[in-house]
N, C-alpha and C positions, 0 to 999 in steps of 0.2 A: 634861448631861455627854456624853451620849452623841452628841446633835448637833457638841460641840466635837470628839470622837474623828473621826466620820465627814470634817468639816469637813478637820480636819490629815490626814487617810489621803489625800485627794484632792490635796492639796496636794504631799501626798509624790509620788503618781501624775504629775500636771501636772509636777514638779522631774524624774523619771523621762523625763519625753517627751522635756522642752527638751532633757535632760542627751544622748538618743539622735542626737537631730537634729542638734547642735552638733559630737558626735560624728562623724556621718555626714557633715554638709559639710566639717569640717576634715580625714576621708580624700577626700573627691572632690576638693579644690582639689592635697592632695599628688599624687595621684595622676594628675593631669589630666581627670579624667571630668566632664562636662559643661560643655566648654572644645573651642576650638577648637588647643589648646598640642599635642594630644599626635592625630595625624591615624591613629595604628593603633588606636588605645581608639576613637576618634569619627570614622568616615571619613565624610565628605560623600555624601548619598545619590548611589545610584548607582555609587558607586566603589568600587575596590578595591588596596588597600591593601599594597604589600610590606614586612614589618619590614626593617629596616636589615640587619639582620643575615644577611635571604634573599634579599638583591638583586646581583645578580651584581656581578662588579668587574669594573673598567674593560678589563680583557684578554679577558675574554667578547666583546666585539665586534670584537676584533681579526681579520682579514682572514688565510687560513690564508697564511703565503709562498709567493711564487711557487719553480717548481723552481727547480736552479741552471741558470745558463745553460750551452749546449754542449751536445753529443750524448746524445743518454739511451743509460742502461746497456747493455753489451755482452751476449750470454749466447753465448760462444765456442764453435762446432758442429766437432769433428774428422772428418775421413771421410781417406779415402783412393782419390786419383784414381787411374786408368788410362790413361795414354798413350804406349805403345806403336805399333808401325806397324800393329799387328792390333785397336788398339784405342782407345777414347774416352771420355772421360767429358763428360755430358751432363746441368746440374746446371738445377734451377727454383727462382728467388724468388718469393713472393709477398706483395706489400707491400697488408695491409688497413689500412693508417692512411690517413687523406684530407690526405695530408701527406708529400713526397716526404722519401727518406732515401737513405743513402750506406752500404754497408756494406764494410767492409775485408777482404780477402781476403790470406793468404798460403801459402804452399808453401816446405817444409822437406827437403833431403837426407836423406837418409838418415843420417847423422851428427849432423843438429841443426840444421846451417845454413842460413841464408836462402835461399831460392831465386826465387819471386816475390813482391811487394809491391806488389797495386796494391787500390783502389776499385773498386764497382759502384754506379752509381746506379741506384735504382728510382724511377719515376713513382708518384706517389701511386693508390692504387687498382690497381695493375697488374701483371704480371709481367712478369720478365725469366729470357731463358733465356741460359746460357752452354755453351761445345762448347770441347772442348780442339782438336776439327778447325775447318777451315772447312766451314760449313753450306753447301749447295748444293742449292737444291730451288726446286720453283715453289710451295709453300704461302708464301700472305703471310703465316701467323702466326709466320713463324722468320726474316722477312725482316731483323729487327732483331737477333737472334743476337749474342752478344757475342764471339768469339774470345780464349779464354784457352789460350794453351800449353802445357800441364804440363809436356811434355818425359815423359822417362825422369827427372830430375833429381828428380821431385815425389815423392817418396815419401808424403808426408801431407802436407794441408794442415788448416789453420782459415780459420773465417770467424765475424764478429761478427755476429749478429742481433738489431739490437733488438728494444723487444716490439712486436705488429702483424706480423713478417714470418717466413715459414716457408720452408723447404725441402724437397726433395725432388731426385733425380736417379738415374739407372743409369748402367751400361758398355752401351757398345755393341761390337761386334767389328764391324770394318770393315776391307777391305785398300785403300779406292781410296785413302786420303789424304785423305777430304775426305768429309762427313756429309750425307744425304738420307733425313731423318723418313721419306719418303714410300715409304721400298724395305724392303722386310722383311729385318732384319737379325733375330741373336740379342742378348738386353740380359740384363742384372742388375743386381736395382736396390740402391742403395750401400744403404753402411752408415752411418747417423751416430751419434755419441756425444759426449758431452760432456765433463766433466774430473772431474769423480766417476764416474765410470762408467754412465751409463745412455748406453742405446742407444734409436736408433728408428730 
């Protein structure tokens, strides 16, 4: 009797095993594991594996746009010239982009109104200098001098600077009518400001 008892316990045991393993391969097939169906559960030696879900989309490798075409942004510099018969003003660009540029320049009465309207072109890497006189000297570095006239009429001007190019200039007092770096005059150097109010 008691070997029958033992006999049917193991039997139980053995129906316990199958029952586990039967179990256990019928989650493996659900599940994809030990299959080549499902490559995040069982990636191929060596590899490595992004779920669907963590793999960027397709605008991930999009190319950032180019600018738009045409001039890049203005950042408009106020100052106020001097040109008088006793006096000059005498302004400095300097263009650090490796790419020549054009800045617009203009001069306003007193009232509001237009006065000048013209261009400066700068050479890539370089400066240019502008004199409301004519320059007259034997330094070759003023030989290119750009002659802008203010007149009495300029009570203020603007000028547009993109970015890359800077500023700088003074007054000079002078009676000949005509400007030479090279002679010891008295100068004061401008004022610029921008259109919220800061100054340099």
């Amino acid at each position: 009797m008691k070997a029958c008892q033992r006999f049917g316990n193991g039997l139980v045991a053995i129906g316990s095993a199958i029952a586990l393993i039967l179990a256990s391969q019928s989650y493996a097939q659900q599940s994809g594991a030990g299959s080549d169906s499902n490559p995040t559960l069982n990636p191929s030696p060596g590899a490595v594996t992004t779920p669907p879900n963590l793999r960027p989309g397709p605008s991930s490798n999009a190319i950032d746009p180019l600018p738009p075409p045409g001039p890049p942004p203005q950042n408009w510099i106020y100052f106020t010239p001097q040109d008088e018969n006793t006096s000059a003003t005498v302004i400095f660009l300097v263009n650090t982009n490796n790419v020549a540029v054009t800045v617009p320049l203009q001069t306003f009465n007193i009232n509001g109104s237009l006065t000048i309207n013209t261009t400066i072109p700068i050479p890539a890497n370089a400066m240019v200098r502008i004199c409301s006189d004519t320059v007259t000297t034997v330094s070759a570095s003023w030989a290119n001098a750009i002659l802008v006239n203010f007149t009495t009429f300029s009570a203020y001007a603007k000028i547009g600077l993109p970015p890359g190019v800077t500023i700088d200039g003074y007054v000079v007092w002078n009676t000949a009518g005509f400007y030479d770096p090279l002679t010891s005059l008295q100068t004061l150097p401008l004022r610029f400001s921008t259109s919220d109010g800061r100054a340099f």
